[in-house]
N, C-alpha and C positions, 0 to 999 in steps of 0.2 A: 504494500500500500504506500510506506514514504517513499519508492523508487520510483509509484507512478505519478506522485506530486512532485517528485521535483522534475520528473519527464515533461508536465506537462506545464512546471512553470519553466522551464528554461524553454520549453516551444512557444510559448508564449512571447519570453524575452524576444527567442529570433523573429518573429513574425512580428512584433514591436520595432526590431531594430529594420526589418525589410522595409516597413511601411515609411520609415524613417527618411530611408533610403530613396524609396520610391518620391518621395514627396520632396526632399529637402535636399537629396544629393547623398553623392557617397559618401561625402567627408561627413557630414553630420549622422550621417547611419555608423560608421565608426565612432564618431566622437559617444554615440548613446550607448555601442558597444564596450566604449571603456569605462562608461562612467557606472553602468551596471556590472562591470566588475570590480572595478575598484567598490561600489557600494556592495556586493556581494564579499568580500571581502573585509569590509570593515564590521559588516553582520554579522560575520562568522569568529572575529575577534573580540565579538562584541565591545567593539568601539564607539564610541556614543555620548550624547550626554543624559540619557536615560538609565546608561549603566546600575551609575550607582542608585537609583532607584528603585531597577530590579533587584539588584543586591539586597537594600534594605528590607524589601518585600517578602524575597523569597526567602532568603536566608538569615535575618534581621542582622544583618554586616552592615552599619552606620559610615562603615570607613571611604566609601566613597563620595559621601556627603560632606564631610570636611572638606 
């Protein structure tokens, strides 16, 4: 089941970054393509300014709120 969500969000990405493409030119269908990995990536490091709010939440870790 999570293999076929993220099958179908990364199809999703591509067919966002074509439309991109179609419409706006190559260069900006790349530029969308980097910027959703670099945002895929900072996700996944969970880098953020909400971090430390999960933290707090889920695990009651104060320390990212200082």
């Amino acid at each position: 089941m999570r293999f076929m969500n993220r099958l179908l969000l990364v199809a999703g990405g591509l067919a966002g970054v074509f439309a991109v493409m179609l419409t706006a030119g190559v260069r900006q269908g790349l530029l969308a393509l980097l910027g959703i990995g670099f945002g895929a990536a900072l996700q996944g490091a969970r880098f953020g300014f909400t971090t430390g709010w999960r933290d707090y939440i889920e695990r009651r870790d104060p320390q990212g709120l200082w």
